[in-house]
C-alpha positions in Angstrom: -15.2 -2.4 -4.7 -11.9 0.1 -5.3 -8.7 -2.1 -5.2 -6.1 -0.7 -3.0 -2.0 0.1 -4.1 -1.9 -2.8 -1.2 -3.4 -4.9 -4.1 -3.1 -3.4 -7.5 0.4 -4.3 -8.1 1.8 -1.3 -8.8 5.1 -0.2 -7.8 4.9 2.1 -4.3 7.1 4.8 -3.2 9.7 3.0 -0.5 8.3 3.3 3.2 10.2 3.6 6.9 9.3 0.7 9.2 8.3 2.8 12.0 9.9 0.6 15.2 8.2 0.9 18.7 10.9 3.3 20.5 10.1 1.3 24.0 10.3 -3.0 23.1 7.1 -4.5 25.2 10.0 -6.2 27.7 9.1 -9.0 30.0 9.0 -8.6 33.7 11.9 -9.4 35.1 11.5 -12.4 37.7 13.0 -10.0 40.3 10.1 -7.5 39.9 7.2 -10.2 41.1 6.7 -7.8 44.3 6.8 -4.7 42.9 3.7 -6.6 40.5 1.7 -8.0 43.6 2.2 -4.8 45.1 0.7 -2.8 42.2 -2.0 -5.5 42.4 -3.3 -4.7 45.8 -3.0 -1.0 45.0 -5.2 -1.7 42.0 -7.5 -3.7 44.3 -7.8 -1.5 47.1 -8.8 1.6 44.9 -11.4 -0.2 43.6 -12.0 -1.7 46.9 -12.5 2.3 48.3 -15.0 3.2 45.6 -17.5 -0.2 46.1 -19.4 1.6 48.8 -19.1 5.2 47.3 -21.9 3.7 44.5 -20.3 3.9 41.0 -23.6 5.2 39.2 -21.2 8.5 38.4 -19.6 6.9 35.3 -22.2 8.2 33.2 -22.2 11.4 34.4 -19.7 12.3 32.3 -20.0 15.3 30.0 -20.4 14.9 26.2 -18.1 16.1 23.7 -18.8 18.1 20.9 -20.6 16.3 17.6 -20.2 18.4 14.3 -22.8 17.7 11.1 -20.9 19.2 8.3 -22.6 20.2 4.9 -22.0 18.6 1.7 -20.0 21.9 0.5 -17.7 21.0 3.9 -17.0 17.6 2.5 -16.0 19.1 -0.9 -13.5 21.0 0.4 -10.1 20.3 2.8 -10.9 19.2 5.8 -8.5 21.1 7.5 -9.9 24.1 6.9 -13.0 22.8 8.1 -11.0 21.9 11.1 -9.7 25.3 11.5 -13.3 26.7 11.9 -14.7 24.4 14.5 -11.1 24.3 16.9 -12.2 26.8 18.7 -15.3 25.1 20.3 -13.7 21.7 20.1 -10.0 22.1 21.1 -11.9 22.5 24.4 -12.6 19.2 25.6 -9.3 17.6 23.3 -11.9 15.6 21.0 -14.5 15.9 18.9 -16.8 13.6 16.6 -17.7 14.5 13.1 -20.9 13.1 11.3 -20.4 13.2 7.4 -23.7 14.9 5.8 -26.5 12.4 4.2 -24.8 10.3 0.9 -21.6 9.8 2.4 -20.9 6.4 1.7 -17.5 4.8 1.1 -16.9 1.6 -0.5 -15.0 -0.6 2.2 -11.9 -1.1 0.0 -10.2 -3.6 2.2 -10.1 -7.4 0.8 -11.8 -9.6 4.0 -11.5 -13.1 2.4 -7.7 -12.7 2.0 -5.9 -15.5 3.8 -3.1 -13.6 5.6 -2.9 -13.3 9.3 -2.3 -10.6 11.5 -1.2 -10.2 14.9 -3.4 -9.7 17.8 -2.2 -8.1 21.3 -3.6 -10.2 24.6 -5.0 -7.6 26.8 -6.1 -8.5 30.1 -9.0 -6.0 31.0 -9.1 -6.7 34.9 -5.4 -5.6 35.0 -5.4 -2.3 33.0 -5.1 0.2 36.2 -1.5 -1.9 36.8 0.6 -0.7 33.5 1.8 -4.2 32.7 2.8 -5.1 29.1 0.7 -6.7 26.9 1.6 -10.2 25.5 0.6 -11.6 22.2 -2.0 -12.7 21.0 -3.7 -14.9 18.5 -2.9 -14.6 15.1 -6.3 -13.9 12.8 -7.5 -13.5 9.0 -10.4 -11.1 9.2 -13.4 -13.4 9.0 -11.8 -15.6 11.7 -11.3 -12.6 13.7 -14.8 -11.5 13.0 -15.8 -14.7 14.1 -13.8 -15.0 16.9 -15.3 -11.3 18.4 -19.2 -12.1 17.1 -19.1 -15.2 19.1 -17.2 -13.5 22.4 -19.8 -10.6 22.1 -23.1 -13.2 21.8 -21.5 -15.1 24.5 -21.5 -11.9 26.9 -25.1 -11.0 25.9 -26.1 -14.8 26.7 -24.8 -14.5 30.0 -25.5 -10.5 31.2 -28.3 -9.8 28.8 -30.2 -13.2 28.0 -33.6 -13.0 26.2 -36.7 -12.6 28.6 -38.8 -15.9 28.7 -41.9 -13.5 27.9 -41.0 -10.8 25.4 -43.4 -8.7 26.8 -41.6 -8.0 29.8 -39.4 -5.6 28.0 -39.8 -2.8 25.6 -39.1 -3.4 21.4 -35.5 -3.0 20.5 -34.8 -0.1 18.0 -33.9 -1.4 14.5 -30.0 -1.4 13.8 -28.9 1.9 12.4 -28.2 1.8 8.6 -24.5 3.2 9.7 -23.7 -0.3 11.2 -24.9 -1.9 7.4 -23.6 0.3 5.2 -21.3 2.6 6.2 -23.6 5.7 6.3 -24.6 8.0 8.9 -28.2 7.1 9.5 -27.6 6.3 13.7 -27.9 9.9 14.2 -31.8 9.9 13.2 -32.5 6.7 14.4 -31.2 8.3 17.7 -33.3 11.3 16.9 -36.4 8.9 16.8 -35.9 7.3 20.0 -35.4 10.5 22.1 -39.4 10.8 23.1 -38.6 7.4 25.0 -36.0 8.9 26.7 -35.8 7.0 30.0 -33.7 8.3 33.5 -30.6 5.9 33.7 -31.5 2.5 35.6 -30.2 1.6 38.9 -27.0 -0.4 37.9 -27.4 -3.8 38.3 -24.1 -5.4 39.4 -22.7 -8.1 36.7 -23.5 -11.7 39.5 -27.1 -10.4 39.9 -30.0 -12.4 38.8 -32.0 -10.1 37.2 -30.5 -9.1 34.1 -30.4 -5.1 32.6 -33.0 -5.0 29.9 -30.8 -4.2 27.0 -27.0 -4.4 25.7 -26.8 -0.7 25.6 -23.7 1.2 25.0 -24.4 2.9 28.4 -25.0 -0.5 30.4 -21.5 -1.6 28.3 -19.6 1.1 29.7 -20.8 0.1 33.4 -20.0 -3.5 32.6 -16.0 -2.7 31.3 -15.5 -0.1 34.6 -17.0 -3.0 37.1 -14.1 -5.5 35.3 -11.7 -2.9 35.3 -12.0 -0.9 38.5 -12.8 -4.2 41.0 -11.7 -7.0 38.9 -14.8 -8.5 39.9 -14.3 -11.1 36.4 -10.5 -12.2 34.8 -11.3 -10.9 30.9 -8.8 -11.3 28.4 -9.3 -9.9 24.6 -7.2 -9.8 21.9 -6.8 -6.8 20.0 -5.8 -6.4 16.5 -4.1 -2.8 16.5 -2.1 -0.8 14.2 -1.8 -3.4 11.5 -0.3 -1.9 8.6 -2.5 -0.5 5.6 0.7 -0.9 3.5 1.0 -4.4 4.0 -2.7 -5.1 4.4 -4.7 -2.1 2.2 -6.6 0.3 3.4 -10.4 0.5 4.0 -10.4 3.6 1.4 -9.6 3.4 -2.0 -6.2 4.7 -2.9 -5.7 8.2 -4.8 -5.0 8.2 -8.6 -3.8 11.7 -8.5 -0.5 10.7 -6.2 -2.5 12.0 -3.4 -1.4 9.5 -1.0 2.0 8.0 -0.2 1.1 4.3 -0.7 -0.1 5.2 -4.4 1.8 3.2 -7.2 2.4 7.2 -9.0 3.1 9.1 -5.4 4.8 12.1 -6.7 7.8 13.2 -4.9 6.4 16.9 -5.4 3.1 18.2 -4.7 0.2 16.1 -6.0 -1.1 17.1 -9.1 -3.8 19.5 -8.3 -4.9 20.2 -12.3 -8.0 19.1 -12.2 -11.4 19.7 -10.3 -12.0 18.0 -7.3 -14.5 15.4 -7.8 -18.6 15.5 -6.9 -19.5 14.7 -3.7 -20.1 10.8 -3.5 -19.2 9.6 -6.3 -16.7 7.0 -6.9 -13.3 8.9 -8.0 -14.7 11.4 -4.7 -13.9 8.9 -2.3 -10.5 7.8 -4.1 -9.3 11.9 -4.5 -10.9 13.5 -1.0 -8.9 14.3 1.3 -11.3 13.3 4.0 -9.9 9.6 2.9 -7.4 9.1 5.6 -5.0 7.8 2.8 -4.8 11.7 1.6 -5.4 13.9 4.5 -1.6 14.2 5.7 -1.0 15.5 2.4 -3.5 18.2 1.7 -2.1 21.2 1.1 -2.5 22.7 4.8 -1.0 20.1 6.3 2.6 20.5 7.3 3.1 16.6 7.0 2.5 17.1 3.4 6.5 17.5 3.5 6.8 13.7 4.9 7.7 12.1 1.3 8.4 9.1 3.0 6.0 6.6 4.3 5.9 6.7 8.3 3.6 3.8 9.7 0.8 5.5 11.8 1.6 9.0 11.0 1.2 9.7 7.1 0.3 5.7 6.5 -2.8 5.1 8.4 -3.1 1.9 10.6 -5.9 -0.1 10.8 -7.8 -1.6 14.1 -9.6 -4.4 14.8 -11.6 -4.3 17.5 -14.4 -6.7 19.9 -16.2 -6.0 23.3 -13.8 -4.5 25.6 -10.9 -4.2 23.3 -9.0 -1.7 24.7 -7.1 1.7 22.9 -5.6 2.7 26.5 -4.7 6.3 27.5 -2.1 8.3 25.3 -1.2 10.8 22.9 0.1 11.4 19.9 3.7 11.2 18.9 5.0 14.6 18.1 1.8 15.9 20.0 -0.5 15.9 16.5 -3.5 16.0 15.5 -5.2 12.3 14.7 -7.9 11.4 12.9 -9.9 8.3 12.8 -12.9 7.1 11.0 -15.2 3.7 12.1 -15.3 2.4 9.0 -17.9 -1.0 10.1 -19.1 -2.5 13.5 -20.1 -2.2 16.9 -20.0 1.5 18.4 -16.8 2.6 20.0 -16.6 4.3 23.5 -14.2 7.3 23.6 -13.2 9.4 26.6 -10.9 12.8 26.0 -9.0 15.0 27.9 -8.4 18.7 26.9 -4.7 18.9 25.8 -4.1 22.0 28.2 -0.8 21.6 30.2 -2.8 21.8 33.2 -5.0 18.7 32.5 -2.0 16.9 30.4 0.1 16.9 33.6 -2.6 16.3 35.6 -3.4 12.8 33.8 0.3 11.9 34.6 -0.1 13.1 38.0 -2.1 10.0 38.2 -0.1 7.6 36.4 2.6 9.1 39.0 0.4 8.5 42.0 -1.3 5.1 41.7 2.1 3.8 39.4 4.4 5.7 41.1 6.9 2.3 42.0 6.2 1.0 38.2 7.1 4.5 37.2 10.2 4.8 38.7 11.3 1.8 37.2 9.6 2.7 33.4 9.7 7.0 33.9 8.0 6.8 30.0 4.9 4.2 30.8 2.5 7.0 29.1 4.2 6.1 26.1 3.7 2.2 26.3 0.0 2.9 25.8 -1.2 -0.1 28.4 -2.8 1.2 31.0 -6.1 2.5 31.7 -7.6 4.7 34.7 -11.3 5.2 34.9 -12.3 8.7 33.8 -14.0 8.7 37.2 -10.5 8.4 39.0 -9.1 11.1 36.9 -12.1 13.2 37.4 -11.4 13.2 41.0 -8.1 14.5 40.7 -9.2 17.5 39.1 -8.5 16.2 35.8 -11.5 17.1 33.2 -12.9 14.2 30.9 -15.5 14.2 28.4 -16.6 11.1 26.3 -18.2 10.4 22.5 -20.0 7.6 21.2 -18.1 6.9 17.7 -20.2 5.1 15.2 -19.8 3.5 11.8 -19.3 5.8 9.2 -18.5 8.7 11.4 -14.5 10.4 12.3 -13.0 11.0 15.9 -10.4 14.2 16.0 -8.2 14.4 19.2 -6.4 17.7 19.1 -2.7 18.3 20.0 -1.2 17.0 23.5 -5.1 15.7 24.3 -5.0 12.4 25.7 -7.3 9.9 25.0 -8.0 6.5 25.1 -11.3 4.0 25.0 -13.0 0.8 24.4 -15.1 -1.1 21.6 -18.4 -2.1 22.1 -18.0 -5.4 19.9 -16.9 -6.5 16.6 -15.5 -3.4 14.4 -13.2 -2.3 12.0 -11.2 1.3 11.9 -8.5 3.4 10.9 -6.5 6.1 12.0 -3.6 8.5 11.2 -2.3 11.7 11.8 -1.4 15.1 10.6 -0.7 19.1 12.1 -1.8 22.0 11.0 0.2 25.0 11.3 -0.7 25.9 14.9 0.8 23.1 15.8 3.9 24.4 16.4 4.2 25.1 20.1 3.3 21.2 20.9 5.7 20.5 18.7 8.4 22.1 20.8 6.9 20.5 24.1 7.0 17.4 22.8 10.5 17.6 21.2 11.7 18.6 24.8 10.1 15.6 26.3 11.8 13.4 24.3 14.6 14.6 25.1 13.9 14.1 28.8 13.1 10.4 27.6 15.6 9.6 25.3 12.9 9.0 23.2 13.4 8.9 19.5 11.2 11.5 17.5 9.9 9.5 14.1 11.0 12.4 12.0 13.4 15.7 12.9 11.3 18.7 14.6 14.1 21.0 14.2 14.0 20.0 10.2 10.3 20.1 9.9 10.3 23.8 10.8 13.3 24.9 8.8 11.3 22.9 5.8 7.8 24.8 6.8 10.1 28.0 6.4 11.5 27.5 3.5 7.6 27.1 2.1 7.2 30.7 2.6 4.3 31.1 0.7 2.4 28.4 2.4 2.2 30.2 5.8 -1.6 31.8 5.5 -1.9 33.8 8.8 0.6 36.3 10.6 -0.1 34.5 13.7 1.8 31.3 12.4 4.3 33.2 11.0 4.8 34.9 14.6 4.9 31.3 16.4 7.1 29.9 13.5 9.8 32.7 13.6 9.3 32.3 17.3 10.8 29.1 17.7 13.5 29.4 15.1 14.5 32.2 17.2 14.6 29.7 20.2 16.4 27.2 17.9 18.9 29.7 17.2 19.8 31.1 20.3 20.1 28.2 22.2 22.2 26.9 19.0 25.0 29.9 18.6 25.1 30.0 23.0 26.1 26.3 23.2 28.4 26.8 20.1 30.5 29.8 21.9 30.8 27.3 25.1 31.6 24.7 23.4 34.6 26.2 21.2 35.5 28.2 24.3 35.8 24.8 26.7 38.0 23.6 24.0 36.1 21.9 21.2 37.2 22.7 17.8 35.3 23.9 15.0 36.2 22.0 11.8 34.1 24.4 9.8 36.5 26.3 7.9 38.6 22.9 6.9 35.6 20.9 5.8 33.2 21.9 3.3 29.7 20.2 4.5 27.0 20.0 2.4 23.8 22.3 3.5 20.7 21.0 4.7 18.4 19.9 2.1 15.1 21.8 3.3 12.5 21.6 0.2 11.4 18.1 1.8 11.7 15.2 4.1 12.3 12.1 1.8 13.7 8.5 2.8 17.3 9.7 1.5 17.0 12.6 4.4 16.0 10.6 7.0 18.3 8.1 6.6 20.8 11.2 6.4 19.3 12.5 9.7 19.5 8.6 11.5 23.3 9.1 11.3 23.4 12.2 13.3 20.8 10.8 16.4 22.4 12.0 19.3 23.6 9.1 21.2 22.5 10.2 25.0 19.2 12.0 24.2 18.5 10.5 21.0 17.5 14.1 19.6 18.5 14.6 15.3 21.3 16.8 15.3 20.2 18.9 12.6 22.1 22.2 12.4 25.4 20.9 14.4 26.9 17.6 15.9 30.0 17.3 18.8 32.4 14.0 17.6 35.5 12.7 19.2 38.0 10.9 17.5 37.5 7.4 19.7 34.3 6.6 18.0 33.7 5.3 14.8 29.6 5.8 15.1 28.9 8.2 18.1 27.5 11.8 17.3 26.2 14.0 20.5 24.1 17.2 19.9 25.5 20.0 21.9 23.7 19.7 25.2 25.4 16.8 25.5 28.6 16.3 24.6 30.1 16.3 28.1 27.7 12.4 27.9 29.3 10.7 24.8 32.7 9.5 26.0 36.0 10.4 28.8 38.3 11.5 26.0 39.6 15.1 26.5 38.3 17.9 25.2 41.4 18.1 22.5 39.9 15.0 20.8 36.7 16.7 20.2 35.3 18.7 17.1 32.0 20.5 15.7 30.5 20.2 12.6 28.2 22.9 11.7 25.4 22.4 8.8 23.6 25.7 8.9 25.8 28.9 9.5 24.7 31.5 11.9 24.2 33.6 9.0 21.4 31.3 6.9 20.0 31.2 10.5 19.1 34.9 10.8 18.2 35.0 7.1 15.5 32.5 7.8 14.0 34.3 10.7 14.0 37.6 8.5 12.3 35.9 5.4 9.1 34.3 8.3 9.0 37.6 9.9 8.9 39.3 6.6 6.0 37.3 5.7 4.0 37.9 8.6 4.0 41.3 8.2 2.9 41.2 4.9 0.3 39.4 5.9 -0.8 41.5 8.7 -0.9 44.3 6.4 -3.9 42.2 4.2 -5.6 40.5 7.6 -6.0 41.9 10.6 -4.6 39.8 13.5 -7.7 38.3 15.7 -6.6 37.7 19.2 -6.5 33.8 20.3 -9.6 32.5 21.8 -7.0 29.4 23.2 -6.6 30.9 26.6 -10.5 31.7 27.4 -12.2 28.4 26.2 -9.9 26.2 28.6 -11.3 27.4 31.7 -13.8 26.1 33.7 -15.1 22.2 34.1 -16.9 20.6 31.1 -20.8 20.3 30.5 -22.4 19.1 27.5 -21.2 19.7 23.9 -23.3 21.6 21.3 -24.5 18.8 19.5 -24.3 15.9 22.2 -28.1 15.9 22.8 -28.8 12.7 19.9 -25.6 11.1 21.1 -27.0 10.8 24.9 -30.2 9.3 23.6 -28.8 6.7 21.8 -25.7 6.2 24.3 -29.0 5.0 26.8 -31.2 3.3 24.1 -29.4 2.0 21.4 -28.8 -2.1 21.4 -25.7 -3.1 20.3 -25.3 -5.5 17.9 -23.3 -8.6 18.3 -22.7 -8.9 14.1 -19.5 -9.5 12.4 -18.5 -6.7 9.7 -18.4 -9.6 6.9 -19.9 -12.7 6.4 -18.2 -15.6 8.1 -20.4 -18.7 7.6 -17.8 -20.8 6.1 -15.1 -19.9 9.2 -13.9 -23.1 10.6 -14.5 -23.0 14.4 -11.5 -21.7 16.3 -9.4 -23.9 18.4 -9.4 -22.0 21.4 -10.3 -17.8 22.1 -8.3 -15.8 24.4 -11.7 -13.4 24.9 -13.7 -16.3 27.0 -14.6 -15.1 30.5 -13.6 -18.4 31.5 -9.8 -18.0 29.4 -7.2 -20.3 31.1 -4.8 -17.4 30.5 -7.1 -15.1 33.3 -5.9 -17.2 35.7 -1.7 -16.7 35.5 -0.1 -13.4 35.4 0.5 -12.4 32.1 4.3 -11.0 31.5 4.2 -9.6 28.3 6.2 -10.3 25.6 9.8 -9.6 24.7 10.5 -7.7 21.3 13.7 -7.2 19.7 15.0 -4.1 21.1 15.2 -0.8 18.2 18.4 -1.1 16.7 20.3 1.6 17.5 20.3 4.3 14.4 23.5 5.9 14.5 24.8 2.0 13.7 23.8 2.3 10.1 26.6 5.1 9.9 29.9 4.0 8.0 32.3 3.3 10.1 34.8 6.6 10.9 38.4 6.2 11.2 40.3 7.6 14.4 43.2 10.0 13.4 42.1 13.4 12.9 42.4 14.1 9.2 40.5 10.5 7.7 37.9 10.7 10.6 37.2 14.7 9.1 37.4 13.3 5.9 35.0 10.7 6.2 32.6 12.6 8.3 32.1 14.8 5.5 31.3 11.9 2.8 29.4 9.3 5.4 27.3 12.1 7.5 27.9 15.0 5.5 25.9 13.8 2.3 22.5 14.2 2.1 23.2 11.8 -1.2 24.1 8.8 1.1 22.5 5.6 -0.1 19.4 4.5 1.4 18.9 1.4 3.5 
């Protein structure tokens, strides 16, 4: 078994704690009818739909399933990517089955001691959007344990063993995938589908006969029932986004620097020599870029300028999972792409929605509907990641949902501004992290708006990101991206040189001329800049003032970006001053150099017009590819098996995931965590008269030299 950097010893490139923008806050006591209220909301939609039969749960349309070749899986998988978007940026998610041989060793260390932290999620409340509180803390084999024995309990109880084992048909063998990380499920579904039966009447969950089989599909009907009418108090705990820094990663870690958590990371481009490694063998799944440890950094990525470690975006996070853990509706920061692979376990149920404006705003047309008094109270729920609405609810208000059936050894993709959320089907182990291609561009701009609206922190600088992908000329492949890069640089700039005019015009004065500020460094994004750009977080819409910042003399720490300066303090206008890091003039240049290069390459490659605006129309049916996925979503019996051995697991104490869990029978609050300390703190602190606070503007925020924290 690979060792990971987590393990090895070496020395690792210094990483960014990447702090929860919103803390999980208690209720507060005065908000107990605003939570009863939302409770008999919850009740009574579920109370509307009892009558309406709920048998339309599974008639929910597939999503796309992709078999790449071995020559795919040799290659970067963005490119790969690039070729199937079309067909799958349609329904906002898409599964990919790695071709026969793919088998990684499972590089993460299952007997070590250490605990991590577990979230308390109670399933029966999910529609309500109240915080999760926490939960047990776990080594792996005790939460293996812990999950194996909640998922044979459920089985027991719902699914029990016939008295005569002729009275049901033979279960199917257990996929190879779920053993051994490989890919085999597919052709054991395959084999099944000439038994192929028409979905069963659903049995509700107090009935005496029991459902044949512990089938993903009868598993779905089972987590709606608890969700949608409460009918059972279920409470899980969920070990999410535990850090592969801290913990290692299930892939083995890159000898070439490919990843950021490798002892040699370079602080350039990874070394690239050498010839990419044969399919399966062992320094393959180390170097590939298909190891979620390397894929932000291939070389058509645009994180590949992230030199810093980011938990969850360029450092993946791992998941532990049981029956009915919950990944609740969201998506991703920034609006990127994700990727995540199943690396051992039971199955996990996935549901996606296209990442159209039309169905993105319809999902929080919902949220704003059903939530609407715990929205106007948290604006930003979306972000907290804690609730869940059945796809059936969303389907009815017009918003289109497909699902996927993720098994071991196989990836999920969720494409930009798709939302997506979902539920495990037992005992499992994955990983997850991000990364953009070029065209990701314009959901970068929607998203940097919307934090604005939120005062949400962005975890790196969009307007930087883009002035870096410029100044990579030579890395922008088609004139298309050049056209939506120089696009939005135009944008940046005219917005940037209109506010500047008022500003000075109101009043403010512009310091350029007496101070000499040091330029932007634009070649990459390392901990040095970041810490450079934390100093100039505006303090009302907590956007990284990048090319310009308002101050006033009364504040030792307070920058404002130039929307909203009129926010920061009361002071006059006379107390007020610019300071301007890129000049009008390096501005235009930049546009000319991106437009420049598009042209250029519209002279070698012909433009081919977007199929983007045709494939979103229309409601969803089946993906290409779905057809062994629906067979073995109805036949397949899921497992109730840990991912390791745990024989010599002491029994637990007590486990939050009991049906009969005292904690199901109180309100949960949440818990309270420390609140993200404000960035712009970290700044030195400025003096007030007008010539030291210049001065020491220019050596505290000016320097993109300033020491690291």
């Amino acid at each position: 078994m690979a060792t990971n950097a987590a393990n090895s010893g070496g020395e690792r490139p210094q990483k960014r704690i990447r702090i929860p923008s919103h803390p999980y806050d208690a209720r507060p006591a005065n908000d107990a009818l605003v939570l009863e209220e939302e409770r008999m909301l919850a009740q009574a939609i579920a109370n509307s739909r009892k009558d309406q039969g709920r048998e339309p749960i599974t008639d929910i349309p597939f999503g796309p399933t992709f078999y790449p070749s071995v020559e795919d899986f040799s290659g970067d998988p963005l490119l790969y990517l690039e070729k199937i978007r079309p067909v799958a940026e349609k329904y906002g998610i898409c599964k990919i089955v790695p071709p026969k041989g793919w088998n990684p060793p499972f590089a993460l260390n299952v007997d070590c001691s250490k605990k991590f932290q577990t979230k308390d999620q109670s399933i029966h409340r999910l529609q309500e959007g109240i915080s999760f509180g926490d939960g047990e803390d776990y080594t792996v084999k005790e939460y293996q344990k812990m999950a194996s024995d909640w998922s044979k309990e459920w089985k027991n109880k719902h699914y029990p063993e016939p008295s005569n084992p002729n009275q049901v048909e033979s279960k199917p063998s257990i996929p190879g995938s779920l053993q051994d990380g490989t890919s085999e499920n597919q052709s054991s579904a395959a084999s099944l589908s000439s038994s192929v039966e028409e979905p069963k009447k659903k049995s509700t969950l107090g009935e005496n006969t029991p459902r044949s089989k512990m089938t993903p599909e009868n598993l779905e009907r089972d987590y709606w029932d608890i969700v949608e009418t409460q009918r059972h108090d279920i409470d899980v705990d969920y070990g999410n986004d535990v850090d592969t820094s801290e913990w290692g990663s299930g892939f083995p870690i890159s000898d070439r620097g490919r990843s950021v958590t490798s002892p040699n990371f370079q602080d350039g481009q990874p070394n690239e020599d050498f010839p990419e490694p044969s399919f399966g063998t062992q320094e393959y799944y180390k170097e590939t870029y298909w190891n979620l440890n390397n894929i932000p950094n291939s070389k058509n990525s645009v994180l590949r300028h992230l030199k810093v470690g980011i938990n969850g975006i360029n450092v993946p996070w791992l998941y532990f999972g049981c029956l009915f853990s919950t990944f609740c509706w969201h998506n991703e920061d920034n609006y990127m792409y994700s990727i995540n692979y199943h690396h051992k376990g039971a199955p996990k149920q996935w549901y996606g929605v296209p990442g159209t404006k039309q169905d993105a705003d319809g999902v929080e047309r919902v949220f704003k509907s059903y939530l609407s008094m715990k929205m106007r109270d948290v604006p930003d729920l979306l972000h907290h990641i804690t609730t869940s609405f059945s796809p059936r609810l969303l389907g009815q208000e017009g918003v289109r949902v497909c699902k996927l059936l993720q098994n071991s050894g196989e990836f999920i993709v969720t494409f930009p501004r798709a939302f997506h959320g979902g539920f495990s089907l037992g005992p499992n182990c994955g990983e997850a992290v991000n990364f953009a291609l070029q065209d990701w561009i314009p959901h970068a701009v929607d998203a940097s708006e919307r934090y604005r609206t939120f005062a949400r922190p962005s975890v790196f600088s969009h307007d930087r990101l883009v002035y870096t992908m410029a100044h990579h000329i030579g890395e922008l492949r088609t004139p298309v991206i050049c056209k939506s890069l120089s696009q939005e640089l135009r944008r940046l700039m005219q917005e940037e040189l209109l506010l500047r005019q008022k500003l000075i015009k109101a009043g403010v004065r512009d310091v350029s001329k007496d101070v000499d500020l040091p330029p932007n460094r634009l070649d990459k994004l390392d901990e040095e800049s970041a810490d450079y750009d934390d100093k100039r977080m505006c303090h009302s819409c907590k956007h990284i003032c990048f090319f310009s910042a308002v101050c006033c003399e009364c504040s030792d720490s307070k920058v404002s970006c130039l929307r909203h300066s009129h926010y920061m303090c009361r002071c006059s206008i006379n107390r007020k001053y610019i300071l301007i890091w890129t000049p009008e003039n390096e501005m235009r240049e930049t546009i000319s150099r991106v437009e420049k290069r598009g042209k250029e390459l519209s002279e070698s490659q012909p433009v081919t017009k977007s199929k983007a605006s045709s494939i979103h129309k229309g409601a969803l049916e089946n993906a290409p590819g779905s057809a062994k996925d629906r067979v073995f979503h109805q036949t397949y019996e899921v497992p109730a098996l840990p991912i390791c051995p745990v024989d010599l697991v002491p029994e637990l104490v007590s486990s939050d995931t009991s049906i009969s869990s005292s904690k199901s029978q109180g309100y949960s609050s949440g818990s309270t965590v420390s609140s993200n300390t404000s960035s712009s703190t970290r700044a030195k602190s400025f003096v007030s008269n007008r010539r030291n606070v210049i001065t020491r503007m220019v050596t505290d925020i000016g320097s993109p030299k300033c020491s690291s924290t």
